[in-house]
N, CA, C and O atoms as a GROMACS GRO file, in nm:
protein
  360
    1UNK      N    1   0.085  -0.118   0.000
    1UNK     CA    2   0.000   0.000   0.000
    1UNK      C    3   0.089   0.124   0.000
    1UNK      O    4   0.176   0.136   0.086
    2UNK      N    5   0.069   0.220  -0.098
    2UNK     CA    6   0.158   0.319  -0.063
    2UNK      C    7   0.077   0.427  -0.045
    2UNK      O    8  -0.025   0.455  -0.107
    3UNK      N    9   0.152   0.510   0.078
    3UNK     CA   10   0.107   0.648   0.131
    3UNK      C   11   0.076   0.771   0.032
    3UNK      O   12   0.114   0.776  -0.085
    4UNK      N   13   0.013   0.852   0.085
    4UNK     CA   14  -0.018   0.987   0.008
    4UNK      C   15   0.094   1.053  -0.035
    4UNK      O   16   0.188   1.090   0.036
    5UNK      N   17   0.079   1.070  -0.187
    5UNK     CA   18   0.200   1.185  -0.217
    5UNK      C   19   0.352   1.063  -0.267
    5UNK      O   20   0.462   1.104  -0.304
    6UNK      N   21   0.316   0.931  -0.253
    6UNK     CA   22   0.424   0.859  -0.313
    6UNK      C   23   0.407   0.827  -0.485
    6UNK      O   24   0.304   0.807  -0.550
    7UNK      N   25   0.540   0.829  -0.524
    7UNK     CA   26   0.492   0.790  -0.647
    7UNK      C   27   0.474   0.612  -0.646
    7UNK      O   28   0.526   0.540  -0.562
    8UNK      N   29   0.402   0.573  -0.741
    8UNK     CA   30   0.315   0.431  -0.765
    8UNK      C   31   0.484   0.327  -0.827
    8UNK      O   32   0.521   0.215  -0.790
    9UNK      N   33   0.557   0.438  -0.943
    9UNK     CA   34   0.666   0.300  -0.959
    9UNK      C   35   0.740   0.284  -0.847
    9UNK      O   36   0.769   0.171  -0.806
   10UNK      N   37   0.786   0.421  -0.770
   10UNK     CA   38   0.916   0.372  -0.706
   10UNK      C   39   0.887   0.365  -0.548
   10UNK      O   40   0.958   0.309  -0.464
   11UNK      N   41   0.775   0.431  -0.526
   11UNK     CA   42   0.698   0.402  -0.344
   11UNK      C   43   0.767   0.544  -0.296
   11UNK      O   44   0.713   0.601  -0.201
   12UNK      N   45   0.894   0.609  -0.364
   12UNK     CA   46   0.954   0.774  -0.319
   12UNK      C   47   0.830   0.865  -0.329
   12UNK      O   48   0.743   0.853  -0.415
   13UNK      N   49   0.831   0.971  -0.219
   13UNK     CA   50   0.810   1.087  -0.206
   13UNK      C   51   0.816   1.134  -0.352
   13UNK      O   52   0.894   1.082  -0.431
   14UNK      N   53   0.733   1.233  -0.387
   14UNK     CA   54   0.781   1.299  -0.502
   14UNK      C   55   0.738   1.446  -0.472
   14UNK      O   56   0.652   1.477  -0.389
   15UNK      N   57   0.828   1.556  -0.571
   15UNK     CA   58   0.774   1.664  -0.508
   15UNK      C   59   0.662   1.720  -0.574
   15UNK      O   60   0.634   1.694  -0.691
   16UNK      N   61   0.582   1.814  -0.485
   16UNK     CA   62   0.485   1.864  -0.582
   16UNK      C   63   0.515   1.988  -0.637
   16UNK      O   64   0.600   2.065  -0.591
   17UNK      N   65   0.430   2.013  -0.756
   17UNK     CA   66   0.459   2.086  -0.854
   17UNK      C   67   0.616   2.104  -0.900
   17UNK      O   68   0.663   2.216  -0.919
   18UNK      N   69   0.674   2.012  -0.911
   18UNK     CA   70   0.807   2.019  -0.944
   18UNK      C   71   0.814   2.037  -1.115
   18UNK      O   72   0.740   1.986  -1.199
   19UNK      N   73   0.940   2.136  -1.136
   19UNK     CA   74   0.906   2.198  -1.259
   19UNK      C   75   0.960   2.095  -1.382
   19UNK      O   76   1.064   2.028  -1.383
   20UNK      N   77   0.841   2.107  -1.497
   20UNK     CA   78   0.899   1.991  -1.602
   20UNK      C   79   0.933   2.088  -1.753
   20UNK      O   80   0.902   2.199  -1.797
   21UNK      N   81   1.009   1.975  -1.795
   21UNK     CA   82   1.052   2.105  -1.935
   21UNK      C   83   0.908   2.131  -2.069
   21UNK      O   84   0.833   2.066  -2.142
   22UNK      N   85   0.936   2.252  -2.038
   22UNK     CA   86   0.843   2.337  -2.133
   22UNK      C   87   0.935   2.369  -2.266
   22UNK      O   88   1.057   2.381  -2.270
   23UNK      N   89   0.810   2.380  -2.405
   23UNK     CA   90   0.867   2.431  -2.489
   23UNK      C   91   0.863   2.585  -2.495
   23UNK      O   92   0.753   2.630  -2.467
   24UNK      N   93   0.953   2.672  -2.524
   24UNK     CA   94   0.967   2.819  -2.502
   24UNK      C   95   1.000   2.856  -2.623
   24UNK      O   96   1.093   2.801  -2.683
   25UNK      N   97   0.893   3.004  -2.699
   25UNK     CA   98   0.937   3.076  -2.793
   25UNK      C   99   0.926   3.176  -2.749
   25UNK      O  100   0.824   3.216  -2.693
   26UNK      N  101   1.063   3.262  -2.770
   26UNK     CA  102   1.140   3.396  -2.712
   26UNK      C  103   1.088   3.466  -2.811
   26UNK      O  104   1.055   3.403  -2.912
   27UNK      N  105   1.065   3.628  -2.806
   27UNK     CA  106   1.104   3.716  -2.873
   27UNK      C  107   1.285   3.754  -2.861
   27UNK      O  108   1.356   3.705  -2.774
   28UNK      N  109   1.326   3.834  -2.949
   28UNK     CA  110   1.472   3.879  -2.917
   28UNK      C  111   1.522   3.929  -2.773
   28UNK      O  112   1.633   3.891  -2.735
   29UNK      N  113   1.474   3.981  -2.721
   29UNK     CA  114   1.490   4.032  -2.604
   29UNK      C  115   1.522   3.912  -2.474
   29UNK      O  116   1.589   3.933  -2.373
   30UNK      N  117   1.440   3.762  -2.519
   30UNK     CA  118   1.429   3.650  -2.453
   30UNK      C  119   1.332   3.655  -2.359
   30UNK      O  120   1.342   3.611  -2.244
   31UNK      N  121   1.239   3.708  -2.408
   31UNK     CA  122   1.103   3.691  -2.312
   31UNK      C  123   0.984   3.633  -2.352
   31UNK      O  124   0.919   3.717  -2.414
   32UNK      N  125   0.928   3.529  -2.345
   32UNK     CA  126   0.826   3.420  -2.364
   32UNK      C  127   0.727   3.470  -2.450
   32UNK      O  128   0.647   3.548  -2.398
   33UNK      N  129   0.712   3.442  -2.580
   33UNK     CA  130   0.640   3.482  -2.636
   33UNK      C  131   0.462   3.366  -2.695
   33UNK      O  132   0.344   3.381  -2.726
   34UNK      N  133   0.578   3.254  -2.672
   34UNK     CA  134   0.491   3.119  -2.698
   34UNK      C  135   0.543   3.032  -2.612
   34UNK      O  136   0.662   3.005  -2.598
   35UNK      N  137   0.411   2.967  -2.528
   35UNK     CA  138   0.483   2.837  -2.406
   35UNK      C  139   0.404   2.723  -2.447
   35UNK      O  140   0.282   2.719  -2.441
   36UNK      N  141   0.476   2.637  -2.485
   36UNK     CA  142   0.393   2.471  -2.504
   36UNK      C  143   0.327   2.486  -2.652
   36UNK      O  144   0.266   2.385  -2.688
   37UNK      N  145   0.328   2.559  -2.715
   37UNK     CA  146   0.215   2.633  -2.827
   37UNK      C  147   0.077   2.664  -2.797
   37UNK      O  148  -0.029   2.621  -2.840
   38UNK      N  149   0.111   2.760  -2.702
   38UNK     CA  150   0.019   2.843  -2.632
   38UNK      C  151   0.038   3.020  -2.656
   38UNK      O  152   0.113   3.063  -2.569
   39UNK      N  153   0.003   3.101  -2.723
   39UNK     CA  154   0.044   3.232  -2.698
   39UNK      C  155   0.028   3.328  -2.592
   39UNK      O  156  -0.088   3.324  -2.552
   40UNK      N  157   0.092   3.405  -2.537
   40UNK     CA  158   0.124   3.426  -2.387
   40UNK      C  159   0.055   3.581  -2.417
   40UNK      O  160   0.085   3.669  -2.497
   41UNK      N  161  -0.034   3.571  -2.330
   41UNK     CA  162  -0.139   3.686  -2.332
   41UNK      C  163  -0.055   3.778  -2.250
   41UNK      O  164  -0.056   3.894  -2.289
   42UNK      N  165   0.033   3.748  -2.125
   42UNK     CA  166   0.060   3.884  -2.041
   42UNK      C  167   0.177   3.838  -1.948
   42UNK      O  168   0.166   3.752  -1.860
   43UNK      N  169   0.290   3.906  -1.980
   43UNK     CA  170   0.364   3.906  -1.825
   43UNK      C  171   0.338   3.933  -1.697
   43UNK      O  172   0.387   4.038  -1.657
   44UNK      N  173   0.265   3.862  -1.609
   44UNK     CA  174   0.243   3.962  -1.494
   44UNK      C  175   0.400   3.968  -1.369
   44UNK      O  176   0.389   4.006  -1.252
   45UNK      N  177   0.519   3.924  -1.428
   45UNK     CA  178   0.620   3.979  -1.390
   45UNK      C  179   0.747   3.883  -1.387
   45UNK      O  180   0.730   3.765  -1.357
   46UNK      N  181   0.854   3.924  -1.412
   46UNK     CA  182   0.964   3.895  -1.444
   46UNK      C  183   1.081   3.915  -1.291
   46UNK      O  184   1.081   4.016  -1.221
   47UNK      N  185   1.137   3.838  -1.277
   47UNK     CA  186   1.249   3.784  -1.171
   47UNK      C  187   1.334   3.712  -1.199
   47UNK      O  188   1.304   3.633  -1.289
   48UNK      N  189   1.484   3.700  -1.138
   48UNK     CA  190   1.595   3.642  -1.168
   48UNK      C  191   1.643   3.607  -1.009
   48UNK      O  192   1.636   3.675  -0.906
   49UNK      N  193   1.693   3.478  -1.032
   49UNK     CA  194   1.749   3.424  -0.916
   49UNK      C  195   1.877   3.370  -0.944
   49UNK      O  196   1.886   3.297  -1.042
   50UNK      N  197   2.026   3.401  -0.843
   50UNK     CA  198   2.112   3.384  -0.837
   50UNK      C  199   2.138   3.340  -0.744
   50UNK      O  200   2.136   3.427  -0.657
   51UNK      N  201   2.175   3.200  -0.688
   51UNK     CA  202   2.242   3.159  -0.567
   51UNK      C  203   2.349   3.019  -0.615
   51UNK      O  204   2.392   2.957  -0.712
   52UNK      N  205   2.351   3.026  -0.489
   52UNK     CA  206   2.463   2.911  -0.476
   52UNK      C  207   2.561   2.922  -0.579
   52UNK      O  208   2.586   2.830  -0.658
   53UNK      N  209   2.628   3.060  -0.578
   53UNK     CA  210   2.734   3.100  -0.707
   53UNK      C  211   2.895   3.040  -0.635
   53UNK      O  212   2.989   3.049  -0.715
   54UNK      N  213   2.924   2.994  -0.521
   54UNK     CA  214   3.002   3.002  -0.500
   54UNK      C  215   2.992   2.814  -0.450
   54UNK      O  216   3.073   2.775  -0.366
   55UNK      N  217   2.910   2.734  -0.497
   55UNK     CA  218   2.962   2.606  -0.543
   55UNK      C  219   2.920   2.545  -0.647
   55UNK      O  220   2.861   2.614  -0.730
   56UNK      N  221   2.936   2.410  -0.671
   56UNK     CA  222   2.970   2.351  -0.789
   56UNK      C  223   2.853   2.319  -0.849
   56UNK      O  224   2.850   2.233  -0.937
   57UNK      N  225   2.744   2.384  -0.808
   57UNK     CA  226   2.593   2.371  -0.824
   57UNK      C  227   2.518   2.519  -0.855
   57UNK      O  228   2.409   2.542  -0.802
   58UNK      N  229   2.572   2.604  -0.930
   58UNK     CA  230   2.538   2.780  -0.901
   58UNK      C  231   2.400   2.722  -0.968
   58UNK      O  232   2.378   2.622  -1.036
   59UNK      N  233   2.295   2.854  -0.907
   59UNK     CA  234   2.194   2.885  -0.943
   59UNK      C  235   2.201   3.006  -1.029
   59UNK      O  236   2.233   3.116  -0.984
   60UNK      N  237   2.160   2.975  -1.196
   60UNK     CA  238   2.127   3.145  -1.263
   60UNK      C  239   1.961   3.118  -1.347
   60UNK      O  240   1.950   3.041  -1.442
   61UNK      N  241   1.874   3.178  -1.304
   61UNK     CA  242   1.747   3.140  -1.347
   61UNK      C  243   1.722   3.283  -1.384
   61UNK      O  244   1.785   3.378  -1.338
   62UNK      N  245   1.601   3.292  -1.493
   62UNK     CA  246   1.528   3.403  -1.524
   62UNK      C  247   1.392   3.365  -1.531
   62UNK      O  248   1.352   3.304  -1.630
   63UNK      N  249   1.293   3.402  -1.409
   63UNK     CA  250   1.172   3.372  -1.390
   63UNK      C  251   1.095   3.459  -1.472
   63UNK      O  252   1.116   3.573  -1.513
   64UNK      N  253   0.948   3.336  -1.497
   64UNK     CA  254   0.825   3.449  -1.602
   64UNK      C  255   0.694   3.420  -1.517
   64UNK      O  256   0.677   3.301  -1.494
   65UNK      N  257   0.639   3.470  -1.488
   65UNK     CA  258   0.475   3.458  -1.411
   65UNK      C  259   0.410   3.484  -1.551
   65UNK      O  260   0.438   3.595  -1.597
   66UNK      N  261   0.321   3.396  -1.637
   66UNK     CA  262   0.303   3.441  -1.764
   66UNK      C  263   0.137   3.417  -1.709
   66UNK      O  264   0.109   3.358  -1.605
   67UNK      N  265   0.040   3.475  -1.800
   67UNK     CA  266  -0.080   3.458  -1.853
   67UNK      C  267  -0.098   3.355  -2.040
   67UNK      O  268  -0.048   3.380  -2.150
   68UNK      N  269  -0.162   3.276  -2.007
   68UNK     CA  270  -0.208   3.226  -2.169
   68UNK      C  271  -0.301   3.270  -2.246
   68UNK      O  272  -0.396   3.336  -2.204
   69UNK      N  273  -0.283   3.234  -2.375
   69UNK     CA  274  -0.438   3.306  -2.410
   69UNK      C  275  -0.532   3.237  -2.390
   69UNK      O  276  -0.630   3.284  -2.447
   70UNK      N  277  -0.557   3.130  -2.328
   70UNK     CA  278  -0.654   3.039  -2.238
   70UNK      C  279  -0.722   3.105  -2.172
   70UNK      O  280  -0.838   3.134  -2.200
   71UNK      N  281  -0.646   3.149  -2.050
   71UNK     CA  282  -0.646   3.218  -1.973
   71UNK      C  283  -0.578   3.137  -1.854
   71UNK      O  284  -0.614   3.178  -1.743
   72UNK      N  285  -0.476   3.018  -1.854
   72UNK     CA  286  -0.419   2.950  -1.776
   72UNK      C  287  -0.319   3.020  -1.721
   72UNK      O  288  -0.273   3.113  -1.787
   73UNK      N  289  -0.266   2.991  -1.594
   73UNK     CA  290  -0.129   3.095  -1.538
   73UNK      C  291  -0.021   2.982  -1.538
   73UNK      O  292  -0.046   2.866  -1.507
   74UNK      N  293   0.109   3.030  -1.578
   74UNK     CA  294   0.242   2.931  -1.556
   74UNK      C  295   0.312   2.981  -1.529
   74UNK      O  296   0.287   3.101  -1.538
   75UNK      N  297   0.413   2.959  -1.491
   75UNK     CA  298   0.565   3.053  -1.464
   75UNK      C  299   0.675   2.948  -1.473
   75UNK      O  300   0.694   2.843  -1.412
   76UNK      N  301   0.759   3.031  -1.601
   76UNK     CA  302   0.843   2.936  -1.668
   76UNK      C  303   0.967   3.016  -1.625
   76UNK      O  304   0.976   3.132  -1.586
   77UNK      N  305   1.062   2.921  -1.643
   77UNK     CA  306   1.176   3.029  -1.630
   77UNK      C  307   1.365   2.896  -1.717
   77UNK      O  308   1.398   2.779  -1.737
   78UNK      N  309   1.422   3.056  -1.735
   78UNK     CA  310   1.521   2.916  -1.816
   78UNK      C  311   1.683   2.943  -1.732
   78UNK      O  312   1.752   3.033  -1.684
   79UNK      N  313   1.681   2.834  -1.750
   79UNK     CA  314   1.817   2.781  -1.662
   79UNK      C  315   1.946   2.786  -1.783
   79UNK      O  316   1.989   2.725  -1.882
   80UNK      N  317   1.979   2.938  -1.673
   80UNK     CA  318   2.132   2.988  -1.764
   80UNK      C  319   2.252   2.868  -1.745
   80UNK      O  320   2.339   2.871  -1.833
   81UNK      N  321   2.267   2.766  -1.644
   81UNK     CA  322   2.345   2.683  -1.629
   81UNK      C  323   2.347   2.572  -1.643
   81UNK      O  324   2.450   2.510  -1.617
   82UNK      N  325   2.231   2.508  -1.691
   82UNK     CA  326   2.185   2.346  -1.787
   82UNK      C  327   2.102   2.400  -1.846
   82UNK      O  328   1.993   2.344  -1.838
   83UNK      N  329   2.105   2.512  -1.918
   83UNK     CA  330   2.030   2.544  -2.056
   83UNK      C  331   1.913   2.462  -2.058
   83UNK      O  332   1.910   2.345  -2.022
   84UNK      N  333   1.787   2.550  -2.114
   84UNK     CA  334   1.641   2.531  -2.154
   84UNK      C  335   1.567   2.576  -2.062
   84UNK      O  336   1.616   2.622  -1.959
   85UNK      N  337   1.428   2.570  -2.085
   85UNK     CA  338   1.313   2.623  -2.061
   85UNK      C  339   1.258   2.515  -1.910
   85UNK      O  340   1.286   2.396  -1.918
   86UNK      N  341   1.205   2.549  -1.819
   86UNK     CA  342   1.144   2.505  -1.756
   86UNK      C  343   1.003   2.548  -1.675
   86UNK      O  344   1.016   2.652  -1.611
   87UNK      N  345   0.870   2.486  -1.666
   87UNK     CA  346   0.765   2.533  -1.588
   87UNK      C  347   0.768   2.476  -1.503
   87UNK      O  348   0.835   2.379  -1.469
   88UNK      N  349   0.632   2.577  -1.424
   88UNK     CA  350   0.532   2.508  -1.322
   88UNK      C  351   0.410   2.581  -1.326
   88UNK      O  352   0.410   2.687  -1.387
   89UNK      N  353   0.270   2.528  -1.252
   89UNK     CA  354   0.176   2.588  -1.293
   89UNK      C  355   0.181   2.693  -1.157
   89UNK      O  356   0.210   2.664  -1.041
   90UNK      N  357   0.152   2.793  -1.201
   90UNK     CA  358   0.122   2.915  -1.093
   90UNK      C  359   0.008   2.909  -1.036
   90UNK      O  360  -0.024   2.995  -0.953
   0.00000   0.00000   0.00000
């Protein structure tokens, strides 16, 4: 029997909303213009996170809180240090 919140193959914990790779179309500037082939109705705001620069694991992210033209919310953001796009749902 496995507990709440385990996954079914491996019986581990898994996390929630943990972010999975999204497809991302930039304008030049590199700001989300198309997510998943979805067109992105609205930035409601932009953030960058830098940590752990000083070990062998640095953090360089550029966060998006986006709107769809759905009207679904996501916030994608792409990883300057293993390159590509990544979400989660907001």
């Amino acid at each position: 029997m496995l507990r709440s919140g385990t996954s079914p193959k491996t019986g581990r914990a898994r996390a929630l909303n943990a972010p999975r790779a999204a497809l991302v179309e930039t304008n030049a500037a590199g700001v989300p213009i198309v997510i998943n082939r979805q067109q992105v109705a609205l930035i409601r705001e932009e953030w960058r996170v830098v940590d752990r620069w000083w070990t062998e694991e640095p953090v360089y992210r550029r966060y998006f809180d986006c709107v769809l033209a759905g009207g679904m919310g996501v916030v994608v953001f792409h990883d300057a240090v293993r390159g590509g796009w990544l979400e989660q749902k907001a």
